[in-house]
N, C-alpha and C positions, 0 to 999 in steps of 0.2 A: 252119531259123531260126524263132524263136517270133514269134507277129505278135499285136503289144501291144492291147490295147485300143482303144486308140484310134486305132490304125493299121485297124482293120476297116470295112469298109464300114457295118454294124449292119442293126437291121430298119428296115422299112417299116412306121409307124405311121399310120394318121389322126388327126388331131386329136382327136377322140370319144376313141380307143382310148387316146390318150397322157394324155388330159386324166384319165378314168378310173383310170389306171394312179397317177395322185398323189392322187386321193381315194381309192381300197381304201387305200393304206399309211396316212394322216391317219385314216381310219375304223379302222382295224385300232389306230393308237397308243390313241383315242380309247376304244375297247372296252377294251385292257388293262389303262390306268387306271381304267375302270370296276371291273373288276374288280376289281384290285388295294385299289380304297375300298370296295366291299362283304365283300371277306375281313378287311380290318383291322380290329384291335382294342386291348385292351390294351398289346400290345406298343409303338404308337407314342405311349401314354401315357406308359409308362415310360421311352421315349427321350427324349421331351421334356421330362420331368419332372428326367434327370440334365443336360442340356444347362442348362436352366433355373440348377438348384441348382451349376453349376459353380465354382469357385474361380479356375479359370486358361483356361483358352483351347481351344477346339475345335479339335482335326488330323484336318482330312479329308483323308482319299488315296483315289488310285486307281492304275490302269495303263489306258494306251489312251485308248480313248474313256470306259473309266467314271474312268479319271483327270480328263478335259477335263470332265466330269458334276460329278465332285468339288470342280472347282477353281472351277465356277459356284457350287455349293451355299454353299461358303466366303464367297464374296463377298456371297453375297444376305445369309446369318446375320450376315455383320457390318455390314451396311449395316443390320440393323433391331438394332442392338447386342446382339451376341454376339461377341466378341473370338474370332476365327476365322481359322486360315490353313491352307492347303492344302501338302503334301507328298506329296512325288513320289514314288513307293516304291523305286523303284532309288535314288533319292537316298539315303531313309533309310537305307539300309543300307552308305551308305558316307560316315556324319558326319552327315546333316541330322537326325538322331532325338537330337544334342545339342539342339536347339530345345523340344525337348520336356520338361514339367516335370510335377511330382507330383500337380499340381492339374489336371492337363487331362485331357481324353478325348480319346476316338479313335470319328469316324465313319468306316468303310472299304469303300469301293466294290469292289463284284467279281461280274459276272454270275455264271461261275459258282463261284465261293468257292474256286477251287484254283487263283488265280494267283499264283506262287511268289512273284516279290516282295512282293505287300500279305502272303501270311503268313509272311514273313522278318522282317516288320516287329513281328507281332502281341506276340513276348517283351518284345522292351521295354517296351511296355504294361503286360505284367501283371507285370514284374518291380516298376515302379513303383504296380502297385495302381490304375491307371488304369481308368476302363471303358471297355468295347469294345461300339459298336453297332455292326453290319452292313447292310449293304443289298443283298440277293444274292438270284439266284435257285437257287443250290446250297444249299436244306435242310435236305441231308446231309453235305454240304461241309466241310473243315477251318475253314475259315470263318467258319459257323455253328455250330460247334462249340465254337470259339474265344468266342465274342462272349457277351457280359451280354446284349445285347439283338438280336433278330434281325428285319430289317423286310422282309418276301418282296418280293423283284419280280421273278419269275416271269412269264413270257410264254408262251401257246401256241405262239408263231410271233413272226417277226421282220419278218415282213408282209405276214401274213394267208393265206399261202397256200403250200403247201406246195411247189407249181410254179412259184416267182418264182424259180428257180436260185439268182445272186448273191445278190440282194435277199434271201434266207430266209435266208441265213449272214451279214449286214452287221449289226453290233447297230443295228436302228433302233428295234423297240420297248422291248427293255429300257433303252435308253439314256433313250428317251422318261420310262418309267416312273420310271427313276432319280431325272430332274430331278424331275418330279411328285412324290416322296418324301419328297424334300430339300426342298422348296417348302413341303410342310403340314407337316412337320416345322420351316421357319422360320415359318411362320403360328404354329404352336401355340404355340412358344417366344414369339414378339411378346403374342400374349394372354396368357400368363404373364409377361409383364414389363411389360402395360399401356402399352406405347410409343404416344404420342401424338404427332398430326401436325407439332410444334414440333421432336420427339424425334428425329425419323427427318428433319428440315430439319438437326440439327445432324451429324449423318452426311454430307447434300450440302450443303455450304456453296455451292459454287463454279457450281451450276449453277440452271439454272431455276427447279427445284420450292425450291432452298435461299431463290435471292432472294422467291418467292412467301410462303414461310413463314418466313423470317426479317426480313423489310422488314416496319418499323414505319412508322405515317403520319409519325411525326415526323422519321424518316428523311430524308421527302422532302418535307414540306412548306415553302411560304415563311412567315415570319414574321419580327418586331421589324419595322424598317425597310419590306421589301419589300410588308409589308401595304396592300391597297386599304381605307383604313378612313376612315369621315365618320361623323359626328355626323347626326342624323335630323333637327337644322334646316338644313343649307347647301342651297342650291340643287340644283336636276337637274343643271344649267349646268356648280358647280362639283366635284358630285360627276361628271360627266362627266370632264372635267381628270382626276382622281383615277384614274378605269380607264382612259383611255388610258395614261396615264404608268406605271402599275403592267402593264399588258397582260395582265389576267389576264379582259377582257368581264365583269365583275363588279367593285363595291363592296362593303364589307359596309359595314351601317348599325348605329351603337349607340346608346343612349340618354347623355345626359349623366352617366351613374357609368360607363361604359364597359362596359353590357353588351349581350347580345348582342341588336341590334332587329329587323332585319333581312334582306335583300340584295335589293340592284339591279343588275339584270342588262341585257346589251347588246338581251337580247328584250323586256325590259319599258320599256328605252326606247322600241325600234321600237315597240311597243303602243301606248305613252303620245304618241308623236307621229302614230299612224294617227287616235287619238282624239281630239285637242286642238290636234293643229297644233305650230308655233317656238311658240307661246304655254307651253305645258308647261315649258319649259327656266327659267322664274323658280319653277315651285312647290316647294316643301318635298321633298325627298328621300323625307323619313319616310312622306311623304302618297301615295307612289307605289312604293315598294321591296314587294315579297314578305315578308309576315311567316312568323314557323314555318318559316325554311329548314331545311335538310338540313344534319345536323352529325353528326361523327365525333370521337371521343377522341385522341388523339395516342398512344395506348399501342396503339390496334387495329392488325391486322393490314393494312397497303397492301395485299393482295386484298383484303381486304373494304371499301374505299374504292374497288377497282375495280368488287364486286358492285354495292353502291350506287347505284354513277352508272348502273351501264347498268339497273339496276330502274328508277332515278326519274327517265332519259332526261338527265343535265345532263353537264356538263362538268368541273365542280368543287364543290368540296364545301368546307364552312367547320370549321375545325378548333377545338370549344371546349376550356374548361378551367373549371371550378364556374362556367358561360356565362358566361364572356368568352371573345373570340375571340383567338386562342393564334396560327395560324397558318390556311392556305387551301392546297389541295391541288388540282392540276392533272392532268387526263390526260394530258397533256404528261408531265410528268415521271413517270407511275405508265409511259408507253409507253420513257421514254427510260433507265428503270430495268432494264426488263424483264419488272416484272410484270405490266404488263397485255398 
C-alpha cells in the first residue's frame, strides 16, 4: 500500500534549520532573476516594442504552473492598458483559438518549450501572420524555434540546490523568473504608452487606489447653502451662530464683494477668549479670523486635499474658484469617502 505524503511521519527540523530552508529557495529565486536581467538584451526590446505597436489584443497561454504564470501576466498587461486575455492551451485546441483575431499576438509560456499543447496551438498563430513571443527556458526547443521573439528564463536549479529531492523538480524558480519577465515586459510596455496615474485609476474604478485617483474635491465638498460663510464686519458672537449651525469648527470670512478674506476657526476662538475674555464675542470677526488660509481648486485631486491637511495640521480646507469661496472640504468626509 503506498503511503501518501502526508500520511508520513516527515523529518525533524529545528526552527534555524526550517527557517533557513525558506530563505536558500527566496535567495536561489532571487539570484535567477538576477541573472536572467544581466543576460537580457535586445530581445526584450523587440517584445515590447510588438506588444506596444499591437492592433488587437495580447493571448498569453500556458500549461500548469506556467499556465497559472500566464494568466497573472495577462491581467497585470491589462490593468496598465494592454487589451490582454489569457488561454488555456488544451482549451485552444478545442475551439477557444476562435477568440483569437489577425491583429493579435501571442506571448507563450513553457519552461521547457516542448509542452505539446502550447505548441498545438502555435499553427494558428502563424497561419494568421500573428507574432509569437516566447518565454522558455528550452533554447532549442520547438518552441523557441517556433517564436519571432525568444525571452530566456533558464534557471540552474529549481532551488538552489541539487540535493533538495522534491523541491529541485517543483518549478519554483522558473516560475518565479516567468512572473519577473512578464512584469518588465508590462513595465516596458506602460513607459511606451506613457500611462499616467489618472490612466491606471481608470482601469481600477471600484477600488481604493480608483476612489484616490479618481475623487475630485468637488466631488465631496460642501457648498451653495451648506456654507459657513460671514461677511468680515458681523460679530465673533454672530459669526459663532454660523459654525455652530454649519458644524464644520470654521467660518469662512469674505470681504463685502464676496471675496475670499479669511477664516475663523474653533482654535482661534479658544485663542481670542484665553486673551480678551466674553469681552471678544462683540469684536469684528474680520479683526480676529486667520488671513491667507489654506485653499484648494475644486478640480484637484481629494488626495491632495488630504496631503494638504495633514502637511499644514488642520482639519478642513477652503475650496476657491477666481477667490471666491466655492465650497469647504471636511476630513470627515475625505475619511467617509475612502480616500483618506
Amino acid at each position: 500500500m503506498v503511503c501518501l505524503p502526508w500520511e508520513r511521519e516527515g523529518r525533524s527540523l529545528a526552527d534555524g534549520e526550517l527557517l533557513e530552508a525558506g530563505k536558500n529557495i527566496m535567495r536561489s529565486e532571487a539570484a535567477e532573476i538576477i541573472r536572467a536581467a544581466d543576460r537580457a538584451g535586445g530581445e526584450f526590446v523587440r517584445a515590447a516594442r510588438i506588444i506596444h505597436g499591437l492592433r488587437g489584443r495580447l493571448v498569453v497561454s500556458g500549461m500548469g504552473k506556467s499556465g497559472i504564470i500566464a494568466r497573472k501576466i495577462a491581467a497585470t498587461l491589462a490593468s496598465l492598458g494592454t487589451p490582454s486575455f489569457f488561454l488555456h492551451a488544451a482549451e485552444g485546441v478545442h475551439g477557444d483559438l476562435g477568440m483569437v483575431c489577425r491583429d493579435d499576438a501571442a506571448l507563450v509560456l513553457s519552461n521547457s518549450g516542448n509542452t505539446a499543447e502550447v505548441l498545438s496551438i502555435l499553427p494558428h498563430f502563424r497561419r494568421l501572420g500573428a507574432p509569437i513571443i516566447a518565454i522558455t527556458g528550452g533554447l532549442d526547443s520547438p518552441l523557441a524555434a517556433n517564436a519571432d521573439v525568444v525571452l530566456d528564463s533558464n534557471v540552474l536549479s529549481e532551488a538552489g540546490r541539487p540535493d533538495q529531492g522534491a523541491l529541485g523538480l517543483a518549478p519554483l524558480c522558473s516560475t518565479t523568473l516567468q512572473l519577473a519577465i512578464g512584469d518588465a515586459l508590462a513595465g516596458m510596455v506602460t513607459e511606451l504608452r506613457g500611462l499616467c496615474a489618472e490612466d491606471f485609476a481608470l482601469f481600477h474604478p471600484g477600488g481604493t487606489l480608483g476612489r484616490r485617483l479618481l475623487t475630485r474635491v468637488r466631488d465631496l465638498m460642501a457648498s451653495g447653502g451648506d456654507l459657513p460663510l460671514v461677511e468680515g464686519g458681523v460679530s465673533v458672537s454672530d459669526a459663532l451662530f454660523v459654525m455652530t449651525g454649519k458644524g464644520f469648527g470654521a467660518v469662512i470670512v469674505t470681504d463685502s464683494q464676496g471675496m475670499l478674506a479669511g477664516i475663523f476657526t474653533d482654535g482661534d476662538l479658544r485663542r481670542l477668549i484665553a486673551r480678551r475674555g466674553v469681552e471678544c464675542l462683540t469684536d469684528k470677526v474680520g479683526d480676529a479670523m486667520t488671513i491667507n488660509p489654506v485653499t484648494i481648486g475644486p478640480d484637484r485631486l481629494a488626495a491632495e486635499a488630504v496631503r494638504v491637511m495633514e502637511e499644514r495640521e488642520i482639519s478642513a480646507v477652503i475650496v476657491t474658484e477666481e477667490g471666491r469661496p466655492a465650497g469647504i472640504l471636511h476630513l470627515h468626509e475625505l475619511l467617509k469617502a475612502g480616500v483618506a
